[in-house]
N, C-alpha and C positions, 0 to 999 in steps of 0.2 A: 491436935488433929491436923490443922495446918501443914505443921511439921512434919507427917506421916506424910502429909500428900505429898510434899516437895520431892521427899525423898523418895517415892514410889517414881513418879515423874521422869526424879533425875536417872534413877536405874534405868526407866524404858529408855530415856531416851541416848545415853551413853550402849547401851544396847545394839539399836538400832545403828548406831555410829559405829559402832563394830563390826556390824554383818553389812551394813556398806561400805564400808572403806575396805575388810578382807575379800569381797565377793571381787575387786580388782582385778586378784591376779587369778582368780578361775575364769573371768572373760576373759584377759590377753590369751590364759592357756585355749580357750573356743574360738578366739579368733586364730588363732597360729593352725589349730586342727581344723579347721573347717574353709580357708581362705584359699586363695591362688599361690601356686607354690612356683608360676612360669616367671619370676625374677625380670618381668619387664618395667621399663622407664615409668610407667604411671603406679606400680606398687613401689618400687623403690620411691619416690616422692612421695605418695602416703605412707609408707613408712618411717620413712625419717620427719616428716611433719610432724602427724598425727602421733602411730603407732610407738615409736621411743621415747619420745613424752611424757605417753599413760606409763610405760617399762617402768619409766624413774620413778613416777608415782609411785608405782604398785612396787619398786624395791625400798623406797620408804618406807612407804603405809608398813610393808613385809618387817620390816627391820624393826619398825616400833614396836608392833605387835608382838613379836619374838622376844623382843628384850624384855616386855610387859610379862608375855606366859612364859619366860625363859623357868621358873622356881617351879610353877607349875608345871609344864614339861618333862623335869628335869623325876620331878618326885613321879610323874606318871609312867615314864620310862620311855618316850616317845621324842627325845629331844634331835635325835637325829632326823626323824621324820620333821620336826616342825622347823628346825634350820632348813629343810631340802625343800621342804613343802612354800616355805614364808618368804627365804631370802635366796636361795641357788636358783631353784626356776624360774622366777621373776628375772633375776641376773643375765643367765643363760639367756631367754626368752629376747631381753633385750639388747646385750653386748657380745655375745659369742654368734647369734645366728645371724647369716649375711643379711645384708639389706635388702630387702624387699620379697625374702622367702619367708614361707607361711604366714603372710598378716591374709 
């Protein structure tokens, strides 16, 4: 009985590990759509602070993830979506767009 419990436990709670740590890069993408897009001196300096910090994160978090569902993706037939989805826009979001547009 113990043993059922542990293991019901550990599922939620690797669970919840998962829908926080993916939910990353759908904020970066709400902050980039919803932010100051006028490229002045105080968003440039929050962005390279704050904002491409979480980026890195969130193309981590993206990358583990992906390599994790990479089998299951691959058999679902969505593996282009979940590379573009997990690890390009994160990327994009944080290395291709100028400094200080759309945080």
């Amino acid at each position: 009985m113990l043993k059922t419990a542990r293991r019901v436990i550990a599922f939620f709670v690797i669970g919840a590990l998962i829908i926080v740590l993916t939910s990353s890069t759908s904020i970066a993408e709400n902050q980039h759509s919803t932010s100051l897009d006028d490229g002045n001196a105080a968003a440039m300096i929050a962005d390279f602070i704050f904002v491409r910090p979480l980026g890195n994160v969130a193309i981590a978090t993206g990358a583990a993830f992906f390599t994790i569902s990479m089998p299951f993706s691959a058999l679902g037939g969505n593996f282009k979506q979940s590379v573009r989805k997990l690890v390009v826009e994160p990327f994009k979001f944080t290395w291709i767009r100028p400094l200080g547009k759309g945080i």
